[in-house]
TIVO-2410 file (N, C-alpha, C; in nm, 3 decimals):
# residues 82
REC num residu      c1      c2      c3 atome chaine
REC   1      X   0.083  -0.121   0.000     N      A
REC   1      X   0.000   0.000   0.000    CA      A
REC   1      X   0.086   0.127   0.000     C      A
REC   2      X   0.025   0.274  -0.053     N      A
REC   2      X   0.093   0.340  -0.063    CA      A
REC   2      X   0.000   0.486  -0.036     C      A
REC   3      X   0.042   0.592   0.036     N      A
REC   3      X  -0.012   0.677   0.081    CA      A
REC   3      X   0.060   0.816  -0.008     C      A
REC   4      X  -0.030   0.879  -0.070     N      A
REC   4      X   0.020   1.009  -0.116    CA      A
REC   4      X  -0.048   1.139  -0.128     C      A
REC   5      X   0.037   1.233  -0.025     N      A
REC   5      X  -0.015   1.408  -0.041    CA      A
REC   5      X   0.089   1.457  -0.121     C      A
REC   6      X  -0.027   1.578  -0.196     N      A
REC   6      X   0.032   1.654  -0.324    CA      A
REC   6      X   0.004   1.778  -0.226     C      A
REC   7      X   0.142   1.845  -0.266     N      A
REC   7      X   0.103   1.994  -0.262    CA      A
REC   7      X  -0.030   2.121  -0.239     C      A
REC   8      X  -0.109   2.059  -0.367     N      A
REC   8      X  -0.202   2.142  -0.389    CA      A
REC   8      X  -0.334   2.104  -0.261     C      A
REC   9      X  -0.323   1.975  -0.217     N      A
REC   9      X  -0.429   1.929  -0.131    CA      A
REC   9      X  -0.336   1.861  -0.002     C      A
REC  10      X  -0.261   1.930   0.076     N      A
REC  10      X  -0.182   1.890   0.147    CA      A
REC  10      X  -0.264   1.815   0.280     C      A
REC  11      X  -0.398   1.808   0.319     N      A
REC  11      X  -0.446   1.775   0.383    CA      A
REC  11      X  -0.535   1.637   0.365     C      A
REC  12      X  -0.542   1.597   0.206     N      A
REC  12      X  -0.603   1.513   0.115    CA      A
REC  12      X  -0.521   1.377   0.158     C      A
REC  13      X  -0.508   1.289   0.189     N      A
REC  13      X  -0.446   1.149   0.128    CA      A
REC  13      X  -0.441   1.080   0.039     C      A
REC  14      X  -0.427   1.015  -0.065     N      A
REC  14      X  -0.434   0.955  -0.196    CA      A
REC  14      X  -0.378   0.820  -0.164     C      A
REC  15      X  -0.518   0.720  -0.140     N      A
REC  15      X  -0.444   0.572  -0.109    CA      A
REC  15      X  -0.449   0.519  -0.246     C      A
REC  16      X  -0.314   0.432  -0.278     N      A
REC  16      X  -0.318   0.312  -0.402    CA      A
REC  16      X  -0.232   0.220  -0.353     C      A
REC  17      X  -0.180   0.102  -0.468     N      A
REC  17      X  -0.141   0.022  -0.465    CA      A
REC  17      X   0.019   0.049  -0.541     C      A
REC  18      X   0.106  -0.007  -0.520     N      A
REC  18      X   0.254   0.000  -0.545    CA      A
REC  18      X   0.247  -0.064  -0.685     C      A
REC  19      X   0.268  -0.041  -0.794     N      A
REC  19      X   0.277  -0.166  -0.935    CA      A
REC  19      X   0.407  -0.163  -0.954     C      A
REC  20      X   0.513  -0.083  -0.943     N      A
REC  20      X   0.646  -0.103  -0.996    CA      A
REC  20      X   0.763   0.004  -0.867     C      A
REC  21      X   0.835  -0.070  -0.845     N      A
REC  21      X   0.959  -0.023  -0.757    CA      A
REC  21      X   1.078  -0.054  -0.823     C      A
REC  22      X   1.190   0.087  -0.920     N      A
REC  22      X   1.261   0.078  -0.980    CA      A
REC  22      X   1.400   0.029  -0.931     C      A
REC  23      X   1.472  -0.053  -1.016     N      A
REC  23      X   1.565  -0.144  -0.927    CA      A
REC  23      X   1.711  -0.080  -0.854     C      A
REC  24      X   1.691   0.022  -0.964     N      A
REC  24      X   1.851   0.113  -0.878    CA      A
REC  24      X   1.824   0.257  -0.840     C      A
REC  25      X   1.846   0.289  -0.777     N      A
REC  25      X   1.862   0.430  -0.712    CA      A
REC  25      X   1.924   0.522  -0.820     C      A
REC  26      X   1.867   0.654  -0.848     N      A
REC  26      X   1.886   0.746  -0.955    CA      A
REC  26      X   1.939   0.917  -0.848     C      A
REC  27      X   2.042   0.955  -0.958     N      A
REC  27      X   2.036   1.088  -0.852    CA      A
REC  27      X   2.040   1.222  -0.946     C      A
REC  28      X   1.936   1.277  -0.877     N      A
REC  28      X   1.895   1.420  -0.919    CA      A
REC  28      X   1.927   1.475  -0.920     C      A
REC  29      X   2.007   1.607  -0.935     N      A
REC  29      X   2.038   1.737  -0.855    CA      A
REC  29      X   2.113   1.711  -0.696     C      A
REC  30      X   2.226   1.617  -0.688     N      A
REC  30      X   2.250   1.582  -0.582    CA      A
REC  30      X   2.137   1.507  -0.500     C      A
REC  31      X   2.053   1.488  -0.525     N      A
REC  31      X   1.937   1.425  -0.397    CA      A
REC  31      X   1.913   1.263  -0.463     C      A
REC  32      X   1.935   1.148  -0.455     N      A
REC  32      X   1.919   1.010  -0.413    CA      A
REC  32      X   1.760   1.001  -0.434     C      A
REC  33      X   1.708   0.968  -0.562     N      A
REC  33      X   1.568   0.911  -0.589    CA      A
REC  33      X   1.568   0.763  -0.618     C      A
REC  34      X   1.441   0.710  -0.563     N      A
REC  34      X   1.410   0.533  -0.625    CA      A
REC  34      X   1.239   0.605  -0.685     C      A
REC  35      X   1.272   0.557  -0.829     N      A
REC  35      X   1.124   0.586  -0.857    CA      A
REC  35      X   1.004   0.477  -0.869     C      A
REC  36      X   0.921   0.538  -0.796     N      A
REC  36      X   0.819   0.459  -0.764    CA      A
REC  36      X   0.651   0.494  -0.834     C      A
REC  37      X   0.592   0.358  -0.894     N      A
REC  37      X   0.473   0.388  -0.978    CA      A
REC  37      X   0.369   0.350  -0.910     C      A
REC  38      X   0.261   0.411  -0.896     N      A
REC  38      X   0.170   0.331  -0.858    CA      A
REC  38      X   0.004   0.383  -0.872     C      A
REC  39      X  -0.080   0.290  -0.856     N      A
REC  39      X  -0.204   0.341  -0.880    CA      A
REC  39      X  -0.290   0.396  -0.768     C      A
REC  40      X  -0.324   0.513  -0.791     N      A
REC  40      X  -0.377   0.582  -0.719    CA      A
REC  40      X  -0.552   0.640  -0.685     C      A
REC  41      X  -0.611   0.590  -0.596     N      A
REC  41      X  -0.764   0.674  -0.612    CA      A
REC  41      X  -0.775   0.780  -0.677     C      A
REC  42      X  -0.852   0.829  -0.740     N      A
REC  42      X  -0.863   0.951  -0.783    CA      A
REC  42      X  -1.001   0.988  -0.803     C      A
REC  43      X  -1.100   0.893  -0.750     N      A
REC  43      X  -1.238   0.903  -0.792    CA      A
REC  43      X  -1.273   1.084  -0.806     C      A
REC  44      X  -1.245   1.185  -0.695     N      A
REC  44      X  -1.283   1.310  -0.724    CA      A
REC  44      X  -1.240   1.356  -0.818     C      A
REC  45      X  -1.113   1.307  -0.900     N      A
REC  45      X  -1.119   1.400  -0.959    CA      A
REC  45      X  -1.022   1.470  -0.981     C      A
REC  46      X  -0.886   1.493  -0.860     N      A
REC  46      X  -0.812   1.605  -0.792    CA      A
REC  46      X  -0.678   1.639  -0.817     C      A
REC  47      X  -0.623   1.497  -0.861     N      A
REC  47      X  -0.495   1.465  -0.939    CA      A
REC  47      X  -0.493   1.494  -1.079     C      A
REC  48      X  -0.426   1.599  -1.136     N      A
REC  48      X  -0.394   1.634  -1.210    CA      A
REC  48      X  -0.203   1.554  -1.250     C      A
REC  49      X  -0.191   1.579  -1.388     N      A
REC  49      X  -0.104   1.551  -1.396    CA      A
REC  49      X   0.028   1.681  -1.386     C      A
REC  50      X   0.169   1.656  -1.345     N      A
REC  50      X   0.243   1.712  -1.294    CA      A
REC  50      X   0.246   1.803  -1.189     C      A
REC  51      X   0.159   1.714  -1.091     N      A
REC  51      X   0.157   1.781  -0.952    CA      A
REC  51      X   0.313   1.719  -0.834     C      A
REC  52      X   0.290   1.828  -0.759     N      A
REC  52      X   0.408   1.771  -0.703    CA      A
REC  52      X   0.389   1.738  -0.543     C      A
REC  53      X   0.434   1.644  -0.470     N      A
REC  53      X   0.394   1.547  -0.351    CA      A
REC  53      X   0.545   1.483  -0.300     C      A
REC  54      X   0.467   1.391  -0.205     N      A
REC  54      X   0.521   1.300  -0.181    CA      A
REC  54      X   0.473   1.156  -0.111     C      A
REC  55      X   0.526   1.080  -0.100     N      A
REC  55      X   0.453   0.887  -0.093    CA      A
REC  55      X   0.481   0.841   0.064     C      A
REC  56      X   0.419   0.780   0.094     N      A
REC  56      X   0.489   0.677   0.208    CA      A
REC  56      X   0.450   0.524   0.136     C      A
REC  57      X   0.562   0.460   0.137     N      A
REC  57      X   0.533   0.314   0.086    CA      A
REC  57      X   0.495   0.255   0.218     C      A
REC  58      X   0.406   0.171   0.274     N      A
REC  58      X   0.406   0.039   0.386    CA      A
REC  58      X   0.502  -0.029   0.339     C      A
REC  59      X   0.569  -0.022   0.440     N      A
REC  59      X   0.634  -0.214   0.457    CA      A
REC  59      X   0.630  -0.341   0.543     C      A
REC  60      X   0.513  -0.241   0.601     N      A
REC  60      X   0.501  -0.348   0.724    CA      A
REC  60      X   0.553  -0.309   0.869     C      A
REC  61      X   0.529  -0.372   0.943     N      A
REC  61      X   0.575  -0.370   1.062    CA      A
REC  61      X   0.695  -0.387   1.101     C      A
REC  62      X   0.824  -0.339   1.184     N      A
REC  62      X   0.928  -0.371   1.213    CA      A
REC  62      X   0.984  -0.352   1.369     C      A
REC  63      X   1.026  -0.456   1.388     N      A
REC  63      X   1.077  -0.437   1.536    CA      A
REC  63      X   1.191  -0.333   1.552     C      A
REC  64      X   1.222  -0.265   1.664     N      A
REC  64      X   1.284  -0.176   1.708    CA      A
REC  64      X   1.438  -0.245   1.690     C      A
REC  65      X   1.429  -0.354   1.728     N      A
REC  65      X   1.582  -0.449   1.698    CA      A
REC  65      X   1.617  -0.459   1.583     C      A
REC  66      X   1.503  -0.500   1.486     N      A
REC  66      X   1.525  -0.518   1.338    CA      A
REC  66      X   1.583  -0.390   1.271     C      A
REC  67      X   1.528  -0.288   1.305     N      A
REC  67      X   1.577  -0.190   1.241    CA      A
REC  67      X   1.714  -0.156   1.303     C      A
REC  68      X   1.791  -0.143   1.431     N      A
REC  68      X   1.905  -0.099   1.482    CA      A
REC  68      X   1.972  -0.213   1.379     C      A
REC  69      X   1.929  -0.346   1.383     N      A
REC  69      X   2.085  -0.402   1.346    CA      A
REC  69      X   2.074  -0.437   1.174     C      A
REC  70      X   1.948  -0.394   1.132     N      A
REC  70      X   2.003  -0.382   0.940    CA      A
REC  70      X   2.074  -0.334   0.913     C      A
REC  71      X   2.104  -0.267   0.924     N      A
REC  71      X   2.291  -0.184   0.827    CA      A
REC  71      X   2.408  -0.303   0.856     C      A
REC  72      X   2.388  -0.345   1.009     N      A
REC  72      X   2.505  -0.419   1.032    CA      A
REC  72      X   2.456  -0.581   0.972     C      A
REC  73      X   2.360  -0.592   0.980     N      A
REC  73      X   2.350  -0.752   0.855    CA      A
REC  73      X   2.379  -0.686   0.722     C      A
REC  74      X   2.360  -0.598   0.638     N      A
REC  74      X   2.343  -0.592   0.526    CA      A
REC  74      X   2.524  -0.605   0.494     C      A
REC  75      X   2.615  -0.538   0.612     N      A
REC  75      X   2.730  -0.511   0.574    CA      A
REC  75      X   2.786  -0.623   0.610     C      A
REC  76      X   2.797  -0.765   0.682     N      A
REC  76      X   2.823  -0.843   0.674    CA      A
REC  76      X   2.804  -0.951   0.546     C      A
REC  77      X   2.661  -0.918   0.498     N      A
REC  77      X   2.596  -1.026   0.385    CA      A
REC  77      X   2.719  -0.971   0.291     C      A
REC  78      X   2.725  -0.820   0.205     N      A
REC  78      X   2.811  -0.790   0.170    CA      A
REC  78      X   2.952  -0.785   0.149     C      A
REC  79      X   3.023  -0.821   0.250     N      A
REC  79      X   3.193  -0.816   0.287    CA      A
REC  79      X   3.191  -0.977   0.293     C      A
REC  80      X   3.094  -1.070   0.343     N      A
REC  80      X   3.134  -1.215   0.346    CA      A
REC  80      X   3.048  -1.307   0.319     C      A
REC  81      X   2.955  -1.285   0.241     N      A
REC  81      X   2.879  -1.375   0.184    CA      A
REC  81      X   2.859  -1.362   0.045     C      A
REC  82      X   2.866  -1.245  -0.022     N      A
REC  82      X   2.898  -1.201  -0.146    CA      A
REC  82      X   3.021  -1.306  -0.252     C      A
***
């Protein structure tokens, strides 16, 4: 699931579904983008095209542990399992 406010309706939510999560990280103007597609409610109407926002993807739930020690699994999988 995916949650998105635009600018123009900053108080609006826009729930859809995720269809595509691009595989490498792209960079802008110095700033680190992953571009992400997805389908969005729009029954009112309100979304226009080239509005500008931003998303929260779900991922689910995560424990407070899980998150402290990902960097340090990812950098092990990396340096010795690679």
């Amino acid at each position: 699931p995916v949650v998105v406010k635009v600018e123009s309706y900053p108080r609006h939510p826009f729930n859809g579904k995720v269809d595509f999560i691009a595989p490498a990280v792209e960079v802008r103007d110095k700033i680190k983008v992953v571009r992400v597609v997805a389908t969005l409610d729009n029954q009112e109407g309100l979304l226009r095209r080239d509005m500008t926002g931003y998303g929260e993807v779900e991922c689910g739930n995560k424990s407070l542990l899980d998150l402290a020690t990902r960097r340090i699994l990812r950098w092990v999988r990396v340096r010795f399992l690679i």
